[in-house]
C-alpha positions as CSV (number, residue, x, y, z in Angstrom):
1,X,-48.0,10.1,28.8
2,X,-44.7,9.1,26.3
3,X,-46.0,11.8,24.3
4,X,-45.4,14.7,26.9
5,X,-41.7,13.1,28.0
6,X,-40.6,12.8,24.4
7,X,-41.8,16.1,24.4
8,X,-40.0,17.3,27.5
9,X,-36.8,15.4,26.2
10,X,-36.7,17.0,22.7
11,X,-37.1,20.7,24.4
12,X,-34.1,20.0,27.0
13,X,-32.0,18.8,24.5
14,X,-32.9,21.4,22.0
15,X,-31.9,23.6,25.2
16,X,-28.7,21.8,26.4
17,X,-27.8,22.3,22.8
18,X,-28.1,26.2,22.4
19,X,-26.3,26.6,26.0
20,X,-23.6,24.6,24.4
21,X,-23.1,26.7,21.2
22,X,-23.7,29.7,23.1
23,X,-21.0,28.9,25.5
24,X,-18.8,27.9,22.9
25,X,-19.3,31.2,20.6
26,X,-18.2,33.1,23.7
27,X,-15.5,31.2,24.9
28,X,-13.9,31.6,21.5
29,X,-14.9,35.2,21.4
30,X,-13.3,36.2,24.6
31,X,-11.0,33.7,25.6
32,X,-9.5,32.0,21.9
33,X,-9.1,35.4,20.0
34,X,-6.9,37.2,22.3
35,X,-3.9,35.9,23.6
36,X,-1.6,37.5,26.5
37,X,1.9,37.9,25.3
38,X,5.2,39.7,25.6
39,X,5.4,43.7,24.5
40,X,8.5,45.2,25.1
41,X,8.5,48.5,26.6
42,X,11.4,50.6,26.7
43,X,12.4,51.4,30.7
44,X,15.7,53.8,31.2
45,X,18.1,52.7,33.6
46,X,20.8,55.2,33.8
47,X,22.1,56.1,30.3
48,X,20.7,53.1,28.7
49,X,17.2,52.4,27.3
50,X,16.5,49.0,28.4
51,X,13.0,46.4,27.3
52,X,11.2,45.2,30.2
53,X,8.4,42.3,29.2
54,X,4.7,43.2,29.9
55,X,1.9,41.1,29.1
56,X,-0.6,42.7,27.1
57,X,-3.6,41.8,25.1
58,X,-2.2,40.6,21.7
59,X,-4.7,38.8,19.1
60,X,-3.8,35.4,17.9
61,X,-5.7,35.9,14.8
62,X,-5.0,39.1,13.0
63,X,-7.2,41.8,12.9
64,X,-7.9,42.2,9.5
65,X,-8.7,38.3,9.0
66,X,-12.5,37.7,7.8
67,X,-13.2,35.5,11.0
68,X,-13.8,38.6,13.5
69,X,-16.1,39.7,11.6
70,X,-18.0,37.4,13.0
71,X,-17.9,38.4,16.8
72,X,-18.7,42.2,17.9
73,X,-16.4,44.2,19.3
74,X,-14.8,42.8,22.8
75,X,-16.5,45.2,24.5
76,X,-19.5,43.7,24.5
77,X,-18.2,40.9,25.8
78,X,-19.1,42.3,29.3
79,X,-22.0,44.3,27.9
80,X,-23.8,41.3,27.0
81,X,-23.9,39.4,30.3
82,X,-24.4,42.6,32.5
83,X,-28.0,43.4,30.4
84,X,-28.9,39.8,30.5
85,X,-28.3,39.7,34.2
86,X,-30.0,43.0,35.0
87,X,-32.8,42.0,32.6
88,X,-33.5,38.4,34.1
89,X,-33.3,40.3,37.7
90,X,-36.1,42.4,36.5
91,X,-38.1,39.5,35.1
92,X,-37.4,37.4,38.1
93,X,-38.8,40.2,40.8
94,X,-41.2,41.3,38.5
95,X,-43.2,37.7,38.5
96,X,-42.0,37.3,42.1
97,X,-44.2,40.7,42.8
98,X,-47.3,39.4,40.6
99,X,-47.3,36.2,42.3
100,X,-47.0,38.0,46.1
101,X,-49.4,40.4,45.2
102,X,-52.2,38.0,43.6
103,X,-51.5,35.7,46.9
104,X,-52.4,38.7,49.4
105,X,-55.6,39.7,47.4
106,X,-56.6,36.3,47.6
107,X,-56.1,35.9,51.4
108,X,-57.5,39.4,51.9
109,X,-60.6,38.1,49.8
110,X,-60.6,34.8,51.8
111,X,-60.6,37.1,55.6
112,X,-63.7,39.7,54.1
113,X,-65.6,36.3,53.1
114,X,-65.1,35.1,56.2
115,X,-65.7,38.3,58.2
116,X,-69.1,38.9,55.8
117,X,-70.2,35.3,56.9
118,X,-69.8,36.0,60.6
119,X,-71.9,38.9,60.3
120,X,-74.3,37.4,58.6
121,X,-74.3,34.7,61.4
């Protein structure tokens, strides 16, 4: 009995720690390598040109540094969830099908035994 909870221990530890470096990886994927911060853009006002502040999406590390090679392209920063999500829906009500249709053959097996034992009656 030890046996299986060390067992079941090691696997949700193993587990707690890929959700942790998962959830770290993407944090600093979509949240530490691009920062929000002042672009001027040039508004006219009159005669005059004048630089209004707009936050947009600016990198804090440069673009050509060797560390984003190591994350894809942001884009699939949304990508990624929105297949796992659609997948896991698909697994989820695919088993949830199996296991509704497995329970209704056996009840309908179950009500023609019956039935087959009252005739026989």
């Amino acid at each position: 009995m030890s046996n299986n909870n060390t067992l079941d221990k090691l696997v949700g530890a193993s587990m707690l720690v890929v959700a942790s470096a998962v959830f770290l990886y993407y944090t600093i994927w979509t949240l530490l390598l691009v920062r929000y911060g002042p672009t001027p853009l040039p508004v006219e006002c009159e005669t005059r040109t004048y630089s209004r502040v707009l936050t947009l999406p600016q990198p804090f590390v440069d673009p050509t540094h060797p560390v984003q090679s190591l994350f894809p392209p942001r884009v699939w920063a949304i990508r990624i969830p929105v297949i796992l999500l659609l997948l896991g829906g698909a697994v989820v009500g695919s088993f949830l099908s199996v296991v509704m249709i497995r329970s209704n053959r056996k009840k309908a097996m179950k009500a023609g035994q019956k039935e087959a034992g009252k005739k026989r009656s």
